[in-house]
C-alpha positions in Angstrom: -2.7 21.8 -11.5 -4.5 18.9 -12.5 -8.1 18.5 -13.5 -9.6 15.7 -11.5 -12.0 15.8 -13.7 -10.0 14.5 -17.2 -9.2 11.4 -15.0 -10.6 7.8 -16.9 -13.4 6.4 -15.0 -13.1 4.1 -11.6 -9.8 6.2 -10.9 -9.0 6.3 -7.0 -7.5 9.8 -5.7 -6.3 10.4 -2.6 -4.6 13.4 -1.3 -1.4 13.2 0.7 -1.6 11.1 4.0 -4.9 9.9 3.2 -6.0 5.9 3.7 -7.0 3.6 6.3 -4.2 3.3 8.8 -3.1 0.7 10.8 -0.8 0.7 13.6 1.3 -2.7 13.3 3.7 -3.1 16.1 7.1 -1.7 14.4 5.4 -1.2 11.0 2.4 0.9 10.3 0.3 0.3 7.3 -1.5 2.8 5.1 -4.1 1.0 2.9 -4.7 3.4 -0.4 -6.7 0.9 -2.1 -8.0 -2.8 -2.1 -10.9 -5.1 -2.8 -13.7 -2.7 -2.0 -12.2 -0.1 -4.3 -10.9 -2.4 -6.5 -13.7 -4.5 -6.8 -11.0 -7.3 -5.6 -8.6 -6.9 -8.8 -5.5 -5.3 -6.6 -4.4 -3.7 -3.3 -2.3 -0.6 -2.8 -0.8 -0.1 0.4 2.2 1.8 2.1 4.2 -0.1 4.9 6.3 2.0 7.1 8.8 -0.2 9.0 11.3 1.3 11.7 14.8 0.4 11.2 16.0 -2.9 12.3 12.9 -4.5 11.6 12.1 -7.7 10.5 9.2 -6.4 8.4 6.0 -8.4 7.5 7.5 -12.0 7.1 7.6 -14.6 5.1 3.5 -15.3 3.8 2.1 -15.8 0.4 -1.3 -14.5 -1.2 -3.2 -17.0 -3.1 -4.7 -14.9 -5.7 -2.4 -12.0 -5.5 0.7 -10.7 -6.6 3.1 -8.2 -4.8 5.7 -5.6 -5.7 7.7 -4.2 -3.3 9.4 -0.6 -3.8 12.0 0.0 -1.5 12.9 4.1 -0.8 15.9 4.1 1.6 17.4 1.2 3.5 17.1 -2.7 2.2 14.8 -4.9 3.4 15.3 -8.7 3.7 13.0 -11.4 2.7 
């Protein structure tokens, strides 16, 4: 088991399933952390699409970089 308390400080821990949800049409989004946790210096987020989607679209963050890890299926861009 691991002792939360050993963690450096500022870390964010969440437990399984935990985050701000939002329902999105045919994706939902699960915000772990962003720029109140953060203090603005990244954003971690799950998006759950359903197949056949066309996901989020084409969009670009100003002062942001993303990362996308796929687990099953491809996703277009």
């Amino acid at each position: 088991m691991n002792n939360l308390n050993t963690l450096p400080k500022g870390s964010i821990v969440l437990k399984a399933n935990e985050g701000r949800k939002y329902n999105c049409g045919k994706m939902t989004a699960v915000f772990k952390a962003d720029e109140e946790e953060t203090k603005e210096k990244y954003s971690v987020s799950e998006w759950w699409l359903e197949p056949n989607s066309d996901g989020p679209g084409a969009h670009k963050h100003q002062d942001n970089d993303e990362v996308f890890y796929v687990l099953e299926g491809t996703l277009h861009f």
